[in-house]
N, C-alpha and C positions, 0 to 999 in steps of 0.2 A: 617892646618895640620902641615904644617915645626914648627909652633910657638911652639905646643904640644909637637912636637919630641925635639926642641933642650930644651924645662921645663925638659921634661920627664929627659932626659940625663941629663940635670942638676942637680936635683935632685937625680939621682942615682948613676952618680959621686960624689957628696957631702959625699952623704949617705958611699961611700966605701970609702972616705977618712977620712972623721971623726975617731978618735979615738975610741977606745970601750968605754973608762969612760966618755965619753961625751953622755952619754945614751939620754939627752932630744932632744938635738939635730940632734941624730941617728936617733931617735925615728918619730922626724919632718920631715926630710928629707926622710924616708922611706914612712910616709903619704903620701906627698906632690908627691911623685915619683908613689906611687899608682894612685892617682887620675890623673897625670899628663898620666899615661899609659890609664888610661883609657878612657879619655878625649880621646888620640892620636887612641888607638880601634875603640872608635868612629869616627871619624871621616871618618878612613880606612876605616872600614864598609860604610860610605856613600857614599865614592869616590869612591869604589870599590864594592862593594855592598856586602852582607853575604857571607861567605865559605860554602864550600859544605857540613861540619857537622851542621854550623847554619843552613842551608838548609834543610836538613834532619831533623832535631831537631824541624823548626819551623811547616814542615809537619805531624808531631806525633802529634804535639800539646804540645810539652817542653818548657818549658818558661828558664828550668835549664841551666844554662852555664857552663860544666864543670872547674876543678880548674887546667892548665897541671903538678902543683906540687901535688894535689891528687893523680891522674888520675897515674902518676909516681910511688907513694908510695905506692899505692895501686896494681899495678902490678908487685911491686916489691917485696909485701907480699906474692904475688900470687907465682911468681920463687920460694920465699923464701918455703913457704907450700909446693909446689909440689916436689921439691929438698928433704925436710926430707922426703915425703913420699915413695918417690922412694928410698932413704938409708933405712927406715925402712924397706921395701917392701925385697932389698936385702941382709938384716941383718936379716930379717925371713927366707929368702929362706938358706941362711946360717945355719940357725941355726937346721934349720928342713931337711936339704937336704939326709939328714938317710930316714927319710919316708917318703918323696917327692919318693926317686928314686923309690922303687917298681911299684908306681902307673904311674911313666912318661914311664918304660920299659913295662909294661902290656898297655898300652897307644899305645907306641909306634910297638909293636911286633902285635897288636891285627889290627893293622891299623886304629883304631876308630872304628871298624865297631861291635861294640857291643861285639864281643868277643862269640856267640853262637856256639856249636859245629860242 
């Protein structure tokens, strides 16, 4: 497992030292530091046995491992989506808050309670 960890670090040290124009060797190095991590995963997992999502996951019946830089991007669409919906939400309420009020004061004065005489 050490031998894995100090490839891994090798490799991904390399990788951030290289220059940008040197792309093949970027390119190698970022390989090299993948399979090195994952090699090092491995291993973790066996000395240490699965985490409590591989756990979960292999109890469904998942085979799927998620990606944590998807997993990230994807939740970060999600902020992203919910944030304009709630500006848009409050730039209607803006917009229409002319005939919004009637109905929140007949709402509000009636108690909810139907409003029946």
């Amino acid at each position: 497992m050490e031998d894995s960890r100090e490839a891994y670090l090798y490799w991904d040290h390399r990788r951030a030292e290289l220059p940008i124009r040197k792309r093949a060797e970027r390119k190698e190095a970022e390989h090299m530091a993948a399979q090195w991590k994952e090699r090092l995963q491995a291993a973790e997992r066996e000395r240490h046995g699965p985490g409590p999502v591989e756990q979960l996951l292999d109890i469904l019946g998942v085979r799927w491992r998620p990606d944590p830089r998807r997993v990230i991007a994807g939740l970060s669409l999600v902020a992203v989506i919910l944030v304009v919906v709630v500006l848009a939400l409050i730039a209607a309420i803006i917009v229409f808050w002319p005939e919004l009020q009637p109905v929140i004061r007949t709402l509000l004065n009636n108690g909810g309670d139907g409003g029946g005489g």
